[in-house]
C-alpha positions in Angstrom: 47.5 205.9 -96.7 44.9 207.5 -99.0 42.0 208.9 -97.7 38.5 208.4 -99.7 35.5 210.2 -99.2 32.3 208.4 -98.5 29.2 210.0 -99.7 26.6 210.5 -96.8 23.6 211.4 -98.2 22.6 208.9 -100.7 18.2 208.1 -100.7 18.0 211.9 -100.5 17.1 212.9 -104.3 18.7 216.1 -105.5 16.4 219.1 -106.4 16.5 219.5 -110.1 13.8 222.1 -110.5 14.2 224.7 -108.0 12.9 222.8 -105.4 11.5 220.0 -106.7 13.2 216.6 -107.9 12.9 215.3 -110.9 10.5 212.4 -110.2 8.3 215.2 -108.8 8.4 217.7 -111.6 7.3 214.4 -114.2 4.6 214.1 -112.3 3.2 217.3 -111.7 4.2 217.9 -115.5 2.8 215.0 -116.5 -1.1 216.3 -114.6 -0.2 219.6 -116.4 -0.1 218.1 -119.6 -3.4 216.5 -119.0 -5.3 218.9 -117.6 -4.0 221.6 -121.0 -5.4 218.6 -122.9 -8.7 218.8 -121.5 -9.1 222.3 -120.9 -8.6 222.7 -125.1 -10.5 219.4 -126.1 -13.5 219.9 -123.3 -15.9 222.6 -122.9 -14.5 224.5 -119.7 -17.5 223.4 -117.1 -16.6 219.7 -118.3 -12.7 220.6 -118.6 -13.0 221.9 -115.0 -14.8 218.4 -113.4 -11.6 216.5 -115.3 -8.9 218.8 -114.8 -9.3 218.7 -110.5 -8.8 215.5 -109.9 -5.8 214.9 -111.8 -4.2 217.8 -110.6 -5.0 215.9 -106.8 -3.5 213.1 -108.4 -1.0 214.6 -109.6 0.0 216.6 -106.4 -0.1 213.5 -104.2 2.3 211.2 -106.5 4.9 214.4 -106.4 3.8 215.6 -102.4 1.8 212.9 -100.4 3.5 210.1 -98.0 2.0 207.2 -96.4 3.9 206.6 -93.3 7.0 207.8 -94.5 6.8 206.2 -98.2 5.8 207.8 -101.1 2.1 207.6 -102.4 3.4 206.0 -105.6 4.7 202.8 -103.7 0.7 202.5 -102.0 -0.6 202.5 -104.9 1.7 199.9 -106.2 0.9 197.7 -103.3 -2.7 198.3 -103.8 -2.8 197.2 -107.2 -0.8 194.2 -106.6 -3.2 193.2 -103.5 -6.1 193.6 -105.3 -4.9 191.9 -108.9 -2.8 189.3 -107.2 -3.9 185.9 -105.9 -5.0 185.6 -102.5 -5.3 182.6 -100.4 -9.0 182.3 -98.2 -9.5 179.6 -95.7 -12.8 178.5 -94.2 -14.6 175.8 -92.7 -17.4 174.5 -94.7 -20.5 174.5 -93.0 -22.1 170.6 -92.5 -25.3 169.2 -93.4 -28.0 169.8 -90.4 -29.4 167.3 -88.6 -32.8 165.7 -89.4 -33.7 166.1 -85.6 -32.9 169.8 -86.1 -35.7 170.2 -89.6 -38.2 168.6 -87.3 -38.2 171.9 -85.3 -36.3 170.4 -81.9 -34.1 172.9 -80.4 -30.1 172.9 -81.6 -27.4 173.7 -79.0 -25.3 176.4 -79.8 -22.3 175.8 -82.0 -18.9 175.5 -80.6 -16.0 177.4 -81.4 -14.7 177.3 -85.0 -11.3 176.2 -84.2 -10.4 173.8 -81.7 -8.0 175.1 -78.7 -5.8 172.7 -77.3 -5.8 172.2 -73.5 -2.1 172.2 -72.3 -1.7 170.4 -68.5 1.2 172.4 -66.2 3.4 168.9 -66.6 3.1 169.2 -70.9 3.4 172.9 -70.3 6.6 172.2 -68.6 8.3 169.1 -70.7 7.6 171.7 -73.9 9.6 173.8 -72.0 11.9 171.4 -71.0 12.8 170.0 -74.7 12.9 173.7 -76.2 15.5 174.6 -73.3 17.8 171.2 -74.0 17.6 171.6 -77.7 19.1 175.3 -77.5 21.6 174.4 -75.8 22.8 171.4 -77.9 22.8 173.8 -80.5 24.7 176.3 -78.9 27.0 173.5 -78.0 26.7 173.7 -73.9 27.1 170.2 -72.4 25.7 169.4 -69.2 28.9 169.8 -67.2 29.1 173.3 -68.5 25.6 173.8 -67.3 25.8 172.6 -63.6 29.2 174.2 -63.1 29.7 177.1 -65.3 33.2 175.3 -66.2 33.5 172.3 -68.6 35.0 169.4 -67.2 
């Protein structure tokens, strides 16, 4: 019988650059770049307002996690919320009352969304069906039930 060896460490990159991995080294080459492309196009006061925040930028792609995932994949996340489609729900608001533009006093509005009252005895036959339909499911009959043996 042949014996195989099964890699172990696979989501840890390998250190490419002494000891930074590849992904990291493009990006803090990459804010390099930048910032020597500022510092010779820009006068150096300007060059110096440009150059910091891309090298911040740069350091958190390479360095900075958010809970235990890289900054990259929050900023991918952000941009998809914020340029995606989202979905709002509300409750439109209805006309008021004529009583209420003559000036007469309005209660206070109710809740926004209604809460349904459950009685002990629905409270209990929703129990009751949930309870029979797992077991139908799970294929107990009712002699298995009241004796622990089927019959």
């Amino acid at each position: 019988m042949a014996r195989y060896q099964v890699p172990q460490f696979i989501e840890v990159e390998d250190k490419i650059f002494g000891p930074l991995t590849f992904k990291q080294f493009i990006y803090l080459a990459g804010g390099g770049g930048l910032s020597l492309a500022f510092f010779t196009l820009l006068p150096l006061w300007l060059a110096v307002i440009f150059i910091i925040p891309v090298m911040v930028f740069a350091a958190a792609l390479a360095f900075y996690e958010v809970n235990g995932r890289p900054f990259i994949v929050v900023l991918e996340h952000a941009f998809g919320y914020l340029l995606g489609n989202k979905l709002y729900l509300w409750k439109p608001h209805t006309a008021a009352p004529a009583r209420e533009a003559a000036g007469a006093t309005a209660k206070p509005p109710g809740p926004l969304l209604p809460v349904p009252k459950l009685s002990e005895s629905r409270l209990k036959d929703l129990a009751w069906s949930l309870n029979i339909k797992d077991r139908t499911t799970m294929g107990v009959t009712e002699n298995k039930v009241r004796t622990g043996f089927e019959i």
